[in-house]
N, C-alpha and C positions, 0 to 999 in steps of 0.2 A: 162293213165299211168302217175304217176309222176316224176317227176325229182327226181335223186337221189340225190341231195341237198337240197333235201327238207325231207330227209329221216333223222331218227336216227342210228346211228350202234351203233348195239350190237353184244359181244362176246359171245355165248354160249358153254359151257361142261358140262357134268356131272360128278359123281365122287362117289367112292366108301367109305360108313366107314365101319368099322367091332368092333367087341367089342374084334378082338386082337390086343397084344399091339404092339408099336407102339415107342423102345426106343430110346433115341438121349442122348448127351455129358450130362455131367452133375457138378456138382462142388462139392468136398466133403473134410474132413479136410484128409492132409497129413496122409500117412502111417495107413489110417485104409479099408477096405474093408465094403463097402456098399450091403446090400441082395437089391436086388430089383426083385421086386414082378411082373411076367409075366402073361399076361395069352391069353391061344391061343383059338380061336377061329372062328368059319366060320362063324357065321349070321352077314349080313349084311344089308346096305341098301341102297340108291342110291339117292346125290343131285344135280337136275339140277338146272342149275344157267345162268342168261341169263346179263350180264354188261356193262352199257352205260358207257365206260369209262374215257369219257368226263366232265359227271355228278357226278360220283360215283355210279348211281343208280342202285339196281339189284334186280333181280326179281326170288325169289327160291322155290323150290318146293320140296318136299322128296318124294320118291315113292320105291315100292322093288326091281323093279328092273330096268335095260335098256332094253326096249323093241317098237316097231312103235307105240303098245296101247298107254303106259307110253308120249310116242315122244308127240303124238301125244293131249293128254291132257295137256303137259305143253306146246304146241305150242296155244291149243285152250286157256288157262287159260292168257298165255302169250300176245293173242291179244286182249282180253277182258281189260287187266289192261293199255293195252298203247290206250283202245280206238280206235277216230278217226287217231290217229297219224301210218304214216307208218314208219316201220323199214326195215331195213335191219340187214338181223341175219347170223353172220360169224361162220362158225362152221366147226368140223374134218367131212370126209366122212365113218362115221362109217354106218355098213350096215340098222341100224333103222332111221337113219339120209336121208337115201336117196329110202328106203324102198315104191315101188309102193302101198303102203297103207296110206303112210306118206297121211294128210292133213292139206295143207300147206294156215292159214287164208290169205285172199284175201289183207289185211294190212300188213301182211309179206314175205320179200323175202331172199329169203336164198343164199347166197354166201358158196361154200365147198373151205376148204384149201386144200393146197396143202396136198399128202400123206405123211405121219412120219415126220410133222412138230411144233408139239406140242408148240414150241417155238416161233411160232409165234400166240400164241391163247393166250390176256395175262389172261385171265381165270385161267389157270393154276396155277400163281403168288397166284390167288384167293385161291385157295383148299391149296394150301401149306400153306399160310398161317392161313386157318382155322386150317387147321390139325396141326402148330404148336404150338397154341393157344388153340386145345382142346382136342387133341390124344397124342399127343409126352408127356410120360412119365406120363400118367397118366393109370389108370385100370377102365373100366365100367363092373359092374358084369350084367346087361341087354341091351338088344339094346334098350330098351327105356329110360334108363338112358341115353345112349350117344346118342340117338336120341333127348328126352331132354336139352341133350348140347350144339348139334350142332344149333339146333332152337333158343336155347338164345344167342347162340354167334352172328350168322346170324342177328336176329333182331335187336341186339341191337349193331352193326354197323352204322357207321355213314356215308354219302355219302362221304366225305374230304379222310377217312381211306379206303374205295374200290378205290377212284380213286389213293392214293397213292401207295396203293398195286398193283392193277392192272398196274401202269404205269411205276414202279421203274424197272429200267432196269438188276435187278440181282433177285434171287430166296431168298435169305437170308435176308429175311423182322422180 
């Protein structure tokens, strides 16, 4: 057994997009009325995301849905990329999360938050600010186009910009 000082922590959550919109504030000239263009929809998709917030580093994954399978393959993909290195992975107690199928690699250990505390996962920080960066006020007419979106935005992250996100003590990043 190792010492948990010798561990990494990681925050994980995952998180829903959908191809509806998604609209916030916006700025427009005095006294005229703005059309903006809606559109509703259910297909979705689902991104786990696991962040050394220390580092900035994260490590993501898109899949369709939340489920122990899904858990379960970003747990195995997730201890292949950290290697030799043990983690410890802080996460909500959602029921695929603790799921007696779950398997949990033998380099990862899992710490559950406390119930209905979202506010303490700064993961969170994460998703809000993808989402205000790639959904708020704009329209994807396929989930592959905002599937598309979401993977260039993700990538092309910089660790400095996760750990500020992640760390910044308000939501309005």
């Amino acid at each position: 057994m190792t010492n948990n000082s010798d561990k990494e922590l990681y925050f994980f959550d995952e998180a829903r997009f959908g191809t509806h919109s998604n609209l916030g504030h916006g700025w427009f000239p005095k006294g005229t009325r703005t059309a903006v263009k809606v559109k509703l929809g259910f297909k979705n998709f689902y991104v786990y995301s696991a962040v050394h917030i220390s580092s900035g580093k994260d490590f993501s994954l898109i899949l369709p849905k939340v489920n122990t399978i899904n858990m379960n393959e970003f747990l195995a993909l997730l201890s292949k990329e950290v290697g030799d290195k043990q983690i410890i992975l802080v996460m909500d107690g959602a029921g695929w999360h603790k799921s007696k199928s779950l398997v949990v690699p033998s380099n990862v250990e899992i710490i559950y938050l406390p119930p209905y505390s979202p506010e303490l996962n700064p993961v969170e920080k994460f998703w809000q600010y993808i989402k205000s960066h790639v959904i708020k006020n704009k329209i994807y007419e396929t989930l592959d186009q905002l599937e598309e979106a979401v993977c260039q935005f993700i990538l092309g992250l910089n660790p400095a910009s996760v750990k500020l996100t992640c760390s910044s003590r308000h939501y309005d990043v």
